[in-house]
Structure formats: structure tokens, C-alpha cells
N, C-alpha and C positions, 0 to 999 in steps of 0.2 A: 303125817303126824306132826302134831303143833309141836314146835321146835324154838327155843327161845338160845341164838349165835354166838358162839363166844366172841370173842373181842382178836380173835385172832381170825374168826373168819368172816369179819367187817371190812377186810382192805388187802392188797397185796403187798409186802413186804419185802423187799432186797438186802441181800446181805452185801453192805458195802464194802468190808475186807476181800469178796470173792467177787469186785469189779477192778478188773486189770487197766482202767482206763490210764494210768500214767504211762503204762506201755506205748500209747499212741502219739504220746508226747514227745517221748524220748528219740521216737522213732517216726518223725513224721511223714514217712514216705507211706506208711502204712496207714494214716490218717485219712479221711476222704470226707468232703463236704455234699460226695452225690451217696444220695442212700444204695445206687447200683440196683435199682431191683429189688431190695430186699422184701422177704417174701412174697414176692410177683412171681415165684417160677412157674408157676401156671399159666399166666398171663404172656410170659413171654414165649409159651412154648405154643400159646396159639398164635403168639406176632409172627415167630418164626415161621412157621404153618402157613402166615398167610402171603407171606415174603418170599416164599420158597415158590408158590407154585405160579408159574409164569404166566398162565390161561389166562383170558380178560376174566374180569370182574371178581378176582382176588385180593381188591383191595380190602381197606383195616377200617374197622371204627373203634377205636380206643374207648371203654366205658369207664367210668372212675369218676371220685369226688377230688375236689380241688383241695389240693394241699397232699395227695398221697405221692406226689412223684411222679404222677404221670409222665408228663412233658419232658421234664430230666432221662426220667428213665427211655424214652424211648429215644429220646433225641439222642442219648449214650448209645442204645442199642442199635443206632440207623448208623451210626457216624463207623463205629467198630465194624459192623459189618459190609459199609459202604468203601471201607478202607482197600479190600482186598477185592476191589468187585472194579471189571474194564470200566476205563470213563468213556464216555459218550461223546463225539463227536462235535466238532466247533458247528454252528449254522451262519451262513452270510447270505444276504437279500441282493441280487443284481436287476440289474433291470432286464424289462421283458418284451425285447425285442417285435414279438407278436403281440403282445396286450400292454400296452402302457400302464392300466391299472391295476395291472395282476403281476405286482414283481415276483423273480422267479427266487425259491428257497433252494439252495444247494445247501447238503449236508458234506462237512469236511472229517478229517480224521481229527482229533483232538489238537492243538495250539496249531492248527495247520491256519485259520481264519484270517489273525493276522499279515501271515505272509502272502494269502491270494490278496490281500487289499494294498498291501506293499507293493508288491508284483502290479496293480492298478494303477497304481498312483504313480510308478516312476515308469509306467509306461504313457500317462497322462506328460509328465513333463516331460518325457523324450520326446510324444510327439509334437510338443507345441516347440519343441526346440527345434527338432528337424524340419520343421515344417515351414517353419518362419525361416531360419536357413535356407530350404529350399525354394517358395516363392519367392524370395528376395534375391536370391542368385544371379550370377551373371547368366549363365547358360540358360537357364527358365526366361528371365526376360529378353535375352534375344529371339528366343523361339516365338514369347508373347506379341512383342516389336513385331516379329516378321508375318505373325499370325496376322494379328491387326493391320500393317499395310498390305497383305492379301486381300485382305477382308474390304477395306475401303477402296482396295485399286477395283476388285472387283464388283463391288458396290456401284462404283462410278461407271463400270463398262457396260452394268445393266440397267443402268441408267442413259445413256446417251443414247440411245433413240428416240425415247421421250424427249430429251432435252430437246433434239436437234427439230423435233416436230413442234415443242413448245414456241423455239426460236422464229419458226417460219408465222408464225400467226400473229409473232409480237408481243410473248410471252418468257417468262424466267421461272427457271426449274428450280428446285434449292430442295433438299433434304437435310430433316431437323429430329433427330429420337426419334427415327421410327418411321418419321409421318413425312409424304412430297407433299410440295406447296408449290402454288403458282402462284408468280408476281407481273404485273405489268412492267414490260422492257420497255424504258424510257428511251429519250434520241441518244443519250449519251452512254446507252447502255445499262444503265443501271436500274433497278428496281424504282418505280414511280411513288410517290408515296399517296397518303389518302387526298389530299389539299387539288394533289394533281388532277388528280380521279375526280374528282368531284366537278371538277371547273369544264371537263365535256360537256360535249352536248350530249343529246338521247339518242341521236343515231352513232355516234361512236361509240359509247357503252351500249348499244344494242349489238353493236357488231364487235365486239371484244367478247361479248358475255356467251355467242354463239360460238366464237372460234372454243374458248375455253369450252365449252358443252361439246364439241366435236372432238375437243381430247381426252374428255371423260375417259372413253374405252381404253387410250393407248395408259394414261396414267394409271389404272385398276391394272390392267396389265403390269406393267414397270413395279406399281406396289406389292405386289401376288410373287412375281419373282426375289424380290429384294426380301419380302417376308421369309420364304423358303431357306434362301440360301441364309438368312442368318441363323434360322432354328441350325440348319447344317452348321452354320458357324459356332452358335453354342455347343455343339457337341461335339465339337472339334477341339475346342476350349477346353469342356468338362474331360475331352479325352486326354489333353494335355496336363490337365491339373490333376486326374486321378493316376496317367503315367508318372509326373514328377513324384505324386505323394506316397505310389506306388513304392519307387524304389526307394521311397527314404522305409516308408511302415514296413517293410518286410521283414529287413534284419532286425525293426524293435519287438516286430510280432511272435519273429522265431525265437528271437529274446526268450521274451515272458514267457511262452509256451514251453520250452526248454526248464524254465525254473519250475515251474509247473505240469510237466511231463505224469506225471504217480496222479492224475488230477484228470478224467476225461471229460467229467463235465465241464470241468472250468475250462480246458483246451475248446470245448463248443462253441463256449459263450465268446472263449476270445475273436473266434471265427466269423462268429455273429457280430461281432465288436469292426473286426477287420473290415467286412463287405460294408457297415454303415458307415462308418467313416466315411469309404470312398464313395459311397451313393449319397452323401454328405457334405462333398466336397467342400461345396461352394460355404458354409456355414466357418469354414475356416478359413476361407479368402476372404470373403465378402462383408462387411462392417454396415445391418442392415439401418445405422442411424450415420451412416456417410455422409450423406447425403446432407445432413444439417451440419456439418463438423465442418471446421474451417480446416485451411491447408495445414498450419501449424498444430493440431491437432491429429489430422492423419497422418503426420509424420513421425510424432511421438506415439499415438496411441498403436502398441505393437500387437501383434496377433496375441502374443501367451498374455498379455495385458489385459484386452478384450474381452477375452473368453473367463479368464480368471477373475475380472469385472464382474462377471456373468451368473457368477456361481455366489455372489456378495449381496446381486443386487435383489431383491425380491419380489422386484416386479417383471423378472426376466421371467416368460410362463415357463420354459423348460429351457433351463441354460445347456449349450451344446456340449459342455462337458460332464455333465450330470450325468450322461447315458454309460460313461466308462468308470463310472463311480463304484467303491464297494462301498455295502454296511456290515459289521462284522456284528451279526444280531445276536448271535451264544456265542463267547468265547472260552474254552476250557484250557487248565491247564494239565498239562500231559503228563498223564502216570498219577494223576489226584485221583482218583479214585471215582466213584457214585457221586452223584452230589445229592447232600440233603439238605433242603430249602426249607425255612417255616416261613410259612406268607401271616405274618401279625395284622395285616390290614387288607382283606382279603373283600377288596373292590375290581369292578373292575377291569381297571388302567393297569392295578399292580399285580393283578393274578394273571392277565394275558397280553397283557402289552395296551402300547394306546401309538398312537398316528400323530406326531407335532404338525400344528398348522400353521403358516402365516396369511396374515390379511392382506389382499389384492386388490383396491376396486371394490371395494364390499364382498367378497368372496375371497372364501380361501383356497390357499392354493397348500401342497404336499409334493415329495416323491420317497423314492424308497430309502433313501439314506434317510429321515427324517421318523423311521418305525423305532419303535425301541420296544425290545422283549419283557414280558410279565414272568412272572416268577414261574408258573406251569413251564415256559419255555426252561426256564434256567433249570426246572429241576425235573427234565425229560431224561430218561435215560436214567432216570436215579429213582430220588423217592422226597415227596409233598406233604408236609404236614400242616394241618389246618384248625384251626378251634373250631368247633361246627357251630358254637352260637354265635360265635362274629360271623362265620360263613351267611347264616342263615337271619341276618340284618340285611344281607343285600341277596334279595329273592330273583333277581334274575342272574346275580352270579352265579348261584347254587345251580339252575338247570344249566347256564353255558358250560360248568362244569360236567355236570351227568352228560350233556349232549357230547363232549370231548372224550368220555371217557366211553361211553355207548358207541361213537363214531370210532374209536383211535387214533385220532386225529386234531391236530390243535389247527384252529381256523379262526385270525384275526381276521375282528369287521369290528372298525370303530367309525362310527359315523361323526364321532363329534356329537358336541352338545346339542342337545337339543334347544337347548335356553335362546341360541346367539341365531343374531336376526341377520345372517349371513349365508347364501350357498356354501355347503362342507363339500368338500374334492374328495372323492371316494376313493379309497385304495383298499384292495383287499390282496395282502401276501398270499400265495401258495401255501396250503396245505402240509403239515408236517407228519409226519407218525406220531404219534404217541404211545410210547414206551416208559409211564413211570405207575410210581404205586404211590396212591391217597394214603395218609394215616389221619382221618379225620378224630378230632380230640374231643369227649361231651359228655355227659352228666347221663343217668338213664334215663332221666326224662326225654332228653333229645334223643336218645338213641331207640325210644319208642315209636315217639311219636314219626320218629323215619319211615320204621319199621313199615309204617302204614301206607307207603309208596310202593307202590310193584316196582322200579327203574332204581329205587334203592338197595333191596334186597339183591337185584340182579346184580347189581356194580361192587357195592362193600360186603361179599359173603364172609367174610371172617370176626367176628365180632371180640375184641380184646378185653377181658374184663379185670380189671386192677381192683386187688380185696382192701376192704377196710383196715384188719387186721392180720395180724401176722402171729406165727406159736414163739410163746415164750419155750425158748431152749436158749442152750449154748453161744449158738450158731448164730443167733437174731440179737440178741444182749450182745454179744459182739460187733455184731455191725453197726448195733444203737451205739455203744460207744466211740464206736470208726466216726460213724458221722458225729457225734456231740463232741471230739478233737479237732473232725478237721473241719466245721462250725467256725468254732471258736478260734482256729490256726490262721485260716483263710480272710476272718474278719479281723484278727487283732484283737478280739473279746478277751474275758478274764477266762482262766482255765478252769476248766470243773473237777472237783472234786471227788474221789469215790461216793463221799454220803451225798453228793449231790447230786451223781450219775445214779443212784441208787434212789433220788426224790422223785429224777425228772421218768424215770422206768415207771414210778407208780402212780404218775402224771398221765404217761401213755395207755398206761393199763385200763386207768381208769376212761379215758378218752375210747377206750375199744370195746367197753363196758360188758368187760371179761377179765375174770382173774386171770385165765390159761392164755389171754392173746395180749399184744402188742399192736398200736394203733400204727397206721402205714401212711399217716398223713404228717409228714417230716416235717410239711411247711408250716405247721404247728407249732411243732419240737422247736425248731430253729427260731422262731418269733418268742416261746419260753426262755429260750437260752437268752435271746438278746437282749430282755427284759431284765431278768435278772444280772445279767455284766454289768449292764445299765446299772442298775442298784446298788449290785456287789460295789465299785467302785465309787456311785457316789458316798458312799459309807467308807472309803476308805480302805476296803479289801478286795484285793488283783483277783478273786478266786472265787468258785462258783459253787458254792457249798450248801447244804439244805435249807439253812436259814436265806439264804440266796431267794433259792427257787419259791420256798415260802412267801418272802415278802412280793416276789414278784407275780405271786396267784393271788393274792390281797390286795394290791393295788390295781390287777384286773378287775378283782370284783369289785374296789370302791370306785374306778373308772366307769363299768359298765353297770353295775347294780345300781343306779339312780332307782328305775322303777321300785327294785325289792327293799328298796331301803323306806320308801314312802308308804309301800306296802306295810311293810312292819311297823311303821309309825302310826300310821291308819290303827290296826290292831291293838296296839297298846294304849292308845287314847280311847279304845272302844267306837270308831267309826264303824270299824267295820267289826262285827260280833264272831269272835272265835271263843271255846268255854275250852277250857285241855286239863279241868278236873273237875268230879264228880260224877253223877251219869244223868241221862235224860231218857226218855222214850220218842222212839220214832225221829232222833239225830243222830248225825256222827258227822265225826271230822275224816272227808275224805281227803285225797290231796292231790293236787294235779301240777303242772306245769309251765311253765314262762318262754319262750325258747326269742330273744331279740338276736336275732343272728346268731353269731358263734358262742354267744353267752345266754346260758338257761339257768334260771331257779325254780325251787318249789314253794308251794305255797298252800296253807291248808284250806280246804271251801269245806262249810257247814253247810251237807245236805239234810234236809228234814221230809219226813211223808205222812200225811194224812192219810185214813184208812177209812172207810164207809159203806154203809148196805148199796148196792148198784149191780150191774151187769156185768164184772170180771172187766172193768175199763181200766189201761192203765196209763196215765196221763201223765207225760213232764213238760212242764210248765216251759220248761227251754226249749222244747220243740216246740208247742204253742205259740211263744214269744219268736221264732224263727232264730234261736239264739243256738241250736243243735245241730252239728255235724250228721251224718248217716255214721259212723261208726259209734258214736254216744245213744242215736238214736237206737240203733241195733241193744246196744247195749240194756237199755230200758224195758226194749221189747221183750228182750230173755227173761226177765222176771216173771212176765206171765208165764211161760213154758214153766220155773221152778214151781210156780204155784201148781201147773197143773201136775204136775211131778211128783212134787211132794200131798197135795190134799186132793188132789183132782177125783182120784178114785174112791174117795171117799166122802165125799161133799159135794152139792153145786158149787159151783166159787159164786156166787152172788157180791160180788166184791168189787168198790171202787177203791181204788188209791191214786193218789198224787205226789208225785217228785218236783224238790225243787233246790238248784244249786242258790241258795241264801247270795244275796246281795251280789250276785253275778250280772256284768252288763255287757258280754262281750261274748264272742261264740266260742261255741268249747267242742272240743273232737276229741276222739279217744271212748276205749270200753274200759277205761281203766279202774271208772266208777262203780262199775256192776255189782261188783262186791259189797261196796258199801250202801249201796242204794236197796239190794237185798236184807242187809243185815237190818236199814231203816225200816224197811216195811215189814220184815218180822215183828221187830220192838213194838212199832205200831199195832198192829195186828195180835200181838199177846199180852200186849201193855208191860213188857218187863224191860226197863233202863236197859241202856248204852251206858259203856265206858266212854267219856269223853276222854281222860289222859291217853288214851290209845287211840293213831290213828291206822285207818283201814286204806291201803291198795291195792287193785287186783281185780283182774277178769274174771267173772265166772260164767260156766256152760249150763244148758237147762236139768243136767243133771245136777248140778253143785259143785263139778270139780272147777280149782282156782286154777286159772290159766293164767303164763307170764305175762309185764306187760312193761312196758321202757320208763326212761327216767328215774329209775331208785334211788340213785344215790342225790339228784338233785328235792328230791321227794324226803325223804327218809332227813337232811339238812334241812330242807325250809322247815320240818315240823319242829325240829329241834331249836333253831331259831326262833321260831317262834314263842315258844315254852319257854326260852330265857326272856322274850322282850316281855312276855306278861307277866315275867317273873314268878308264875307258878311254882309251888314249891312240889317235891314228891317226885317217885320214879316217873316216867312217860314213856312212850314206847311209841312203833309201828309196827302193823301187821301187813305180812307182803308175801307174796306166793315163794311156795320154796320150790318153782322154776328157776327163781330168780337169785339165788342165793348165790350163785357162782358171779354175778356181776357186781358186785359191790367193793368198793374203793371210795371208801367216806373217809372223811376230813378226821384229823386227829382231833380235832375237840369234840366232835360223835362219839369215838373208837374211847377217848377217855374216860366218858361220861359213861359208856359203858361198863370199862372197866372198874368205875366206882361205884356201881348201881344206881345212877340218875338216868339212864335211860336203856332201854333194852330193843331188838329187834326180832319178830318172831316171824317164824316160817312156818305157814300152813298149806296144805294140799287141799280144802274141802270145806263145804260149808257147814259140816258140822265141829269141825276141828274150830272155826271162826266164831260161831255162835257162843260155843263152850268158854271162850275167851273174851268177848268183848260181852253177851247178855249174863255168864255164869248161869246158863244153865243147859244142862245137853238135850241134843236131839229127842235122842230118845224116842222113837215113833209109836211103841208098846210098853212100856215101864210106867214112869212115873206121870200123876196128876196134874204136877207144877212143869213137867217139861214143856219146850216150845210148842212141840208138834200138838198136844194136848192142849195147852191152852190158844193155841192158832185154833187146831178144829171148835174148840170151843165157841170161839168167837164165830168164824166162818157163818157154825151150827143156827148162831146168833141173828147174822144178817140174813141168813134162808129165812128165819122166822119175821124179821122183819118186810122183808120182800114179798114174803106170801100173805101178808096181813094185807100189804099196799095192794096189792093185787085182786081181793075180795072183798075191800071197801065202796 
């Protein structure tokens, strides 16, 4: 029923006496800057749902637009219920006795990590204490003393057979590192030198060089034995030096293991610690660049020196104390609860860890202290929240993900860059459990286009969806308040006002483009508030009052409205041709949309249709021009359906028309035009004028009923806008589906203008309800001669006769 709105049901209204907001004032505990949820209880009770149930691939995908809370909200919801939930265990990296590349992951009880790497370390300096103590001892080196004149007395004894055979032929025996040499025995005894040698004749070097060749056998002999018994000697040695080292490591070994007793694995590893040491020995006696060191050097440079050298220097490939090294990879603190991690930078180095390298020689080198944990690591055992569109900028983090979470299992492998023109040192940590829960965060666009993964579906079954809007009641106005205090409390803003908490409610309202809802996107609200403090104060008032909020929605719009502003200067100069009195045939003023990001106006476009004898073609010029969406296009198409709907059964339709959005040069989307592009091609088609002062919005079906269709309240202002810059004088109006009637929250200079009859808003259900009002004249499909439908068929009747003539000429 054509329906012309009062000025009360143009916008939603608050009564500012019946907003208790000074309550939150007085009493700021009750103030809150996080919206908590508010009406998300649906949404949290599928997070809960998803939280709850432990099974793999229960994790979350939070669906929601930006600015409702999302993030707050859940990151409140994770943290409250992380609080009361066991924390998870410390992890430390040791090394791994069996695979040098694969250090070993031991999981600990919680803040226990620190103290295994304690418990390391001060068994690191005990032993370089004891140890240095102990080889330097008097009792160790007498034993070494007496080992060594054993050795050499013995040396010489299995040597003196050779010697005594060397002697007899005229030779000198002498052992040097290792190696027997023969020397020519001179008259005086002594070794002969070359000068001597050379100055024989050839029959005395003939007959020296034979003797020497006949003692070939006894010297291999004499060498073979002396080889032997020193291997026996070395391991008489190593047994000396692992007995000394023995009784000093025992008591440090039983030490640490004692501190570490509640700890089986780590008592293993110490065991494994223990036997390498001693199979080790020598690594802590022995100083493998001695050898170049002057005396004064070996005597300052002390064993815990050396070694502690060792771990500085880095071109040491594996310094000897590295192997009793911890790294304390996760460290938790005990009795903290779950932990919940947001990875903001979800590469990566920072979602799983990365491997520190240094350069070697052109290659690098690593070990396990040098690993450092990614955020997945830190928030095992808890719970991981992630934006899914930053996730899904780095396309290979996204699968290590799913493969982590399809495995349960976290598995560092960083190869290092790929970029650097160097050998990378491989290390790959042991394998962890994986025990957390994803809340990945994204728009429905992402959470579709997931959708379309199999490995997705299996992994995030829970899907979280945060509403736009929220019900106006009690309960919601109250928490809008909560939050616009503790806003304002938390920032040092200007305070708000009842009438001004009662502006920014019909700010929201309007934002959720529902009288009955409230908009759930706070991060909105809170940028309104800011605005306006801003204002409020620079004008001199501490306070956030309607004129506040007002100025601070005008200075949005003179900020963002550059476009609409040129728009409207176009218009009133007649660039662009809008008419908004009198009437035409075959135009109207429809009206569509702007949307530059967060800021949208309306703006009216002059469709015109041409009508002609043809084959029922129905042509718009903006699909032709490739300037049309599929939903405009759709749009266009349904007019032929009305045609055949309304005349079809009573006429060929012999019928050409053309549609065309006037001085449009950019593509258009939306069915929102249908209505008007119908009412066009009536006019045309019966030749009776349009209203131009009226404009038309709204879908219609191939029956004629008006379907809702978005953007009212930015629609229903530009036309009004308009009508002032042309300064047209006389009532104006729009016509807009009375679907839509519950969404409207127009500007006071709309709502006033109605109130003084310059301009009205009507509401129709149907195309003959719309005809009735913008051609003046009805339906009417059996009555009268001048109605539409009559002079439509008439015409129709027309073009058959013209069609049929072309066709028998």
C-alpha cells in the first residue's frame, strides 16, 4: 500500500533522560573500554564449542568484519578462560649424542627449564675446576712422570738389539717422534755428517749402504714392536686420565643428577654427558694448537681458559664444551595458566622458530643453543591466534601450518636463505607434540574461499561468526554506554553527555541500517567519540554533547565527500543534466550509490528508455558499453518477464526498448534500478510523463512486487541534496520499497524538511502502487481507456501492425 512516513518513522530516536551514562562516570570500575562480547553470545558459544572439544581438528575460524570486536573479544575470551587452564610445560634443546644434527627436545614441567640449564652450567664449571685441579696435581703427575720414564725406559730396551746390530756394521741408532733413523758412526763415535759422506770413495758407500740394507729386517722389526707398545702406552694414558677425571666427575655427576632426581630424561642425558666426557678425555688435556704456542703461553693459557676460548671463538667447528650446553627453548612461568600468543607477523622465522648462523670459511656453521622458538612453539599447549590475511601473504607458512597441525607435531627445518652464496649447516630439532588450538581471524571472504580446501575443513571445523548488529534493548544501550565511558576514561577524552550518548546510539543505529539493531562494530564508535573530544575541545567544551557528535559527522563528510562535493557542483552548473521538477516521458531520476571505503553517498543518475516496433529486444546500453555488473544486468533482464506478465497474454510483444544510465562512465552493480527502469519503459511505451520531483528506488520481481534493496538512507540524502544545490523550489520526494522502511536513520535536515513539507518519503509494495504515483495514472488492466495497461496494449497493438506490414513488403 503506497504509504507516504511520518517524520517519526524517518530515524531512530533516544530519549536522552533515560541514558544513565553519568552512572559510569561516577563509578568507573563499572566502565569498560572492551565491548566484552556484546551481542556476540552466539558467536561465543560456538568459540566455546570449539575450545571445548579436544579431538584434532577443532580448531576456530573467527568470521567477522573489521571493527566489530573481533580480536578484543576473543583475545578477552582466550585470556579468562586460559587463566584457569594447567600451563604446559618448559621445552630445552640438548644435544644429541647419536645424531649431532638432530638435537634432542626434552619437554619439562613448567619454570623447571631454567633450572636444568643451571644445573649445566655449574656442572660445566665444576668440571673445568676439578679437572684443571686434577691434571695439574702432584699425585697425577707423578703417576704421569713415572708412566713416561716406564715408557721411555722401556722404549730403549726394545730398542737395544737393533742398536747393538746397528753398532756392529758402523752405524748409530737414534729415535725421533715415532720414527728410527740411522746415522753413520764416525771414529769418534759420533754421527758423521753429509761433507763426511760424500768425500768416500764408491766402494765404501757401497759397502755401508749394504750393511744398512741387511738391517732393514731387524729395524721393521724394533719399529713394529715400539709402534705396539706405545698404542699399549696410549691407553694406559687415556686409562690414567679417565681414572683421575673419573674420581673428580663422579661426585659433580651425582651432584647434578640429585638436583635433578623428579627428571628421568634429563638424569639420561646426564649419563650420556658422563661416558662422553670420559671417551673425551683427551679434548680437555690436550690444547690441539700447542703446538704453535710458545712456552709462556702454555703456561698461562689454563684448561677452563681454553675451552671457554672455545665457545667465543667461531671458527671453533664444535667447541668441547658446547656438547654440555642447554638451550632453554619455551620457558614457562609456573601456575600462569594457557598461554595465548597472537603472531601479528605470521612469517616464517616467527611462527616456528629460525636457526642463528655464523659465517666459517664461506660456510656457515650452527648448534643447538643457537635455535630460537616461534610463536606456534610458545603457544603449545595453549591457544594461537592469527589474522588469516596476513597468514595467507606468506603461502608456504600457511601449509607448514596445516602440515603441523594434520601431523601434531611441530618440526623445525630452517634451511637458511636461500639468497646467501654460502653452504647452510643443517639442523633439524626433534619433533614436539602439538597440543594447541588455531583461532584463525578473517573477513567471509577468506573464510570461503578456505572453505574450498579439503585440509581446511578437516583442521578448522568450527567456524565463529561475529554479527554485525546487535538488539536494541536495555541490556545493549547499557553496554553502549559502558563502552562510550570507559572510551573516553581510558583515553582522557571529553566526557559524553546523555544527549550525546543518545546522538552516537543513532549513529550506531543508523551504521546497522536497522531501527530495531545496534551496530557491533565499536571500532567505529570509538574513532566517533575521538572525533568529536577532538572538536568538543577545540571549541572550548570538556564534553561530548550532540552538537559534539554532529560536528564531528560534518567534518567526516567535508574530509571524505571531496567526490560528492564536485558531484553536486557538476549538477548545479548543469554538467551533468539532473531535472527534479516537472515530468518527462520515458525518464526518471533513479538513484544509486558511491561507497570510497568507509564513506558512501548518494547520488541521483537520469535513466531514460526508448521504445520501438522490434522483436521483444531488450537492450542496456551499460551492458553493451561493458559498463554493467551481472546483478544490474539481471536486473534489466526482469523487465522483459513484466512485459510478458503483464501484456504477454494478450499481445505479441513485437517490442524494442533501450535503457540507458545518462552520462554514466564507470560500472554500476546493483538491481536497485529495476524499478525505475520499469516505470521508464511504461512512460515510454504509453507516452504519459514521469514525475521528475520524485525519485525512484527499488527491486522489482517479474511479477511487480518491489523487493528491498541497500543504501536508503545514503540514497533518499543525495536526492535531497541535490534538490537544494539546484535550488528547486516545491515539495520532492523518494519512493523506496516499504521493505525498507524499518532501516532508515536520515539526517535531521531530511527528517525536517519533512516535517515542513519540502520533502516526503513513500513506501510502496508493487508496481502498480509506483505507477499510481510517479505516472498518475492506475493500473488498471479492465477499467479505464487512458489507464496504463490500455494505452501500453494500445501501443504494443501498434508495433504488431507495424511489424506485420515490414514483413509483407
Amino acid at each position: 500500500m503506497l504509504r507516504s512516513l511520518e517524520p517519526k518513522d524517518l530515524t531512530r530516536r533516544f530519549d536522552a533522560a533515560s541514558l544513565p551514562i553519568e552512572t559510569f562516570y561516577q563509578n568507573t570500575e563499572l566502565a569498560s573500554a572492551q565491548p566484552s562480547s556484546a551481542g556476540q553470545s552466539r558467536a561465543i558459544r560456538a568459540l566455546s564449542l570449539g575450545l571445548s572439544i579436544k579431538q584434532k581438528g577443532y580448531n576456530v575460524f573467527v568470521v567477522g568484519a573489521s571493527g566489530t570486536g573481533r580480536t578484543s573479544s576473543i583475545r578477552g575470551h582466550l585470556k579468562d578462560r586460559a587463566r584457569s587452564e594447567a600451563t604446559p610445560g618448559d621445552v630445552v634443546l640438548v644435544y644429541n649424542f647419536d645424531d649431532r644434527d638432530r638435537p634432542r627436545a626434552i619437554e619439562l614441567p613448567a619454570g623447571v627449564g631454567p633450572r636444568v640449564q643451571r644445573v649445566y652450567n655449574e656442572l660445566v664449571e665444576g668440571m673445568l675446576r676439578e679437572l684443571e685441579k686434577a691434571f695439574e696435581g702432584e699425585q697425577h703427575n707423578e703417576k704421569l712422570q713415572a708412566m713416561e720414564k716406564k715408557h721411555d725406559d722401556h722404549i730403549e730396551t726394545l730398542l737395544e738389539e737393533a742398536r747393538a746390530a746397528a753398532e756392529k756394521v758402523g752405524f748409530i741408532l737414534s729415535r725421533n717422534q715415532g720414527s728410527i733413523q740411522l746415522a753413520i758412526r764416525g771414529e769418534d763415535g759420533l754421527p758423521v755428517d753429509e761433507d763426511v759422506y760424500a768425500q768416500l770413495d764408491a766402494e765404501a758407500k757401497k759397502a755401508l749402504e749394504d750393511a744398512a740394507e741387511s738391517l732393514q729386517p731387524t729395524m721393521e722389526e724394533a719399529l713394529r714392536r715400539v709402534k705396539q707398545y706405545e698404542r699399549q702406552a696410549d691407553q694406559s694414558l687415556e686409562l690414567l686420565l679417565r681414572e683421575t677425571a673419573s674420581n673428580m666427575l663422579n661426585p659433580l655427576f651425582e651432584s647434578a643428577s640429585e638436583e635433578v632426581n623428579d627428571l628421568p630424561e634429563i638424569i639420561a642425558h646426564l649419563r650420556q654427558a658422563y661416558d662422553d666426557v670420559l671417551n673425551r678425555i683427551e679434548s680437555f688435556t690436550m690444547d690441539p694448537n700447542e703446538q704453535d704456542q710458545s712456552e709462556e703461553q702454555k703456561r698461562t693459557r689454563s684448561l677452563r681458559r681454553r675451552l671457554l676460548d672455545e665457545e667465543e671463538d667461531s671458527d671453533t667447528e664444535e667447541p668441547t664444551l658446547l656438547r654440555y650446553r642447554v638451550n632453554v627453548f619455551v620457558a614457562r612461568q609456573t601456575d600462569s595458566g594457557a598461554p595465548v600468543i597472537e603472531c601479528n607477523h605470521p612469517i616464517m622465522s616467527n611462527l616456528f622458530g629460525r636457526i642463528v648462523h655464523h659465517v666459517r670459511g664461506g660456510d656457515t656453521a650452527t648448534d643447538h643453543t643457537k635455535i630460537r622458538a616461534g610463536e606456534l612453539y610458545q603457544a603449545n599447549g595453549g591457544y594461537l591466534v592469527i589474522s588469516v590475511q596476513d597468514l595467507l601473504q606468506q603461502p608456504q607458512v600457511w601449509e607448514a601450518l596445516k602440515r603441523a597441525l594434520k601431523n601434531g607435531e611441530i618440526d623445525l627445518d630452517d634451511p637458511g636463505d636461500s639468497s646467501r652464496m654460502v653452504t647452510v649447516a643443517m639442523l633439524r630439532p626433534q619433533s614436539i607434540p602439538l597440543k594447541v588450538k588455531v583461532c584463525l581471524i578473517g573477513t567471509p571472504e577468506f573464510y570461503y574461499m578456505l572453505s574450498r580446501d579439503p585440509e581446511f575443513s578437516k583442521l578448522f571445523k568450527v567456524k565463529v561468526d561475529f554479527d554485525l548488529e546487535m538488539d536494541v534493548d536495555d541490556e545493549n544501550i547499557e553496554r553502549y554506554l559502558r563502552f562510550m565511558a570507559g572510551v573516553t576514561l581510558d583515553e582522557g577524552l571529553a566526557g559524553v553527555t546523555p544527549d550525546g550518548a543518545a546522538r552516537i546510539l543513532e549513529h550506531s543505529v543508523r551504521i546497522a541500517l536497522d531501527q530495531r539493531k545496534l551496530t557491533t562494530r565499536f571500532g567505529w564508535i570509538a574513532d566517533l567519540i575521538r572525533e568529536a573530544s577532538y572538536l568538543a575541545r577545540r571549541n572550548g567544551r570538556d564534553e561530548i554533547d550532540r552538537n559534539a557528535v554532529e560536528e564531528a559527522l560534518a567534518a567526516r563528510r567535508e574530509r571524505e565527500g571531496y567526490l560528492e562535493k564536485r558531484i553536486l557542483e557538476d549538477i548545479a552548473s548543469g554538467r551533468v543534466l539532473i531535472q527534479c521538477s516537472g515530468e518527462e516521458v520515458g525518464q526518471i531520476n533513479g538513484l544509486t550509490v558511491l561507497e570510497m571505503g568507509r564513506y558512501a553517498f548518494g547520488q541521483p543518475a537520469r535513466i531514460t528508455c526508448s521504445v520501438g516496433a522490434g522483436k521483444h529486444n531488450i537492450l542496456s546500453v551499460e551492458r553493451e558499453a561493458d559498463l554493467s555488473g551481472p546483478f544490474h544486468t539481471k536486473g534489466t533482464q526482469i523487465i522483459r518477464g513484466i512485459l510478458l506478465n503483464r501484456f504477454g497474454n494478450d499481445v505479441p510483444l513485437n517490442l524494442a526498448a533501450t535503457f540507458s544510465m545518462e552520462q554514466n562512465y564507470s560500472e554500476i552493480d546493483g538491481d536497485s534500478a529495476s524499478l525505475a527502469e520499469t516505470l521508464a519503459m511504461l512512460s515510454a511505451l504509453s507516452r504519459v510523463p514521469i514525475r521528475q520531483d520524485i525519485a525512484v528506488t527499488g527491486s522489482i520481481d517479474q511479477r511487480g512486487q518491489v523487493q528491498a534493496v541497500g543504501g536508503l538512507n545514503e540514497k533518499i540524502e543525495g536526492f535531497f541534496r541535490t534538490c537544494k544545490a539546484l535550488g528547486s523550489t516545491g515539495p520532492k520526494g523518494v519512493v523506496m520499497p516499504a521493505a525498507n522502511a524499518r532501516d532508515l536513520c536520515l539526517s535531521s535536515a531530511v527528517v525536517r524538511a519533512v516535517e515542513e513539507g519540502d520533502f516526503a518519503v513513500y513506501t510502496i509494495q508493487n508496481l502498480e502502487e509506483a505507477c499510481e504515483l510517479m505516472l498518475g495514472r492506475p493500473w488498471d488492466e479492465q477499467g479505464r481507456d487512458d489507464s496504463l495497461y490500455a494505452l501500453g496494449l494500445k501501443r504494443l497493438q501498434h508495433f504488431n501492425a507495424v511489424v506485420g506490414s515490414s514483413l509483407h513488403m
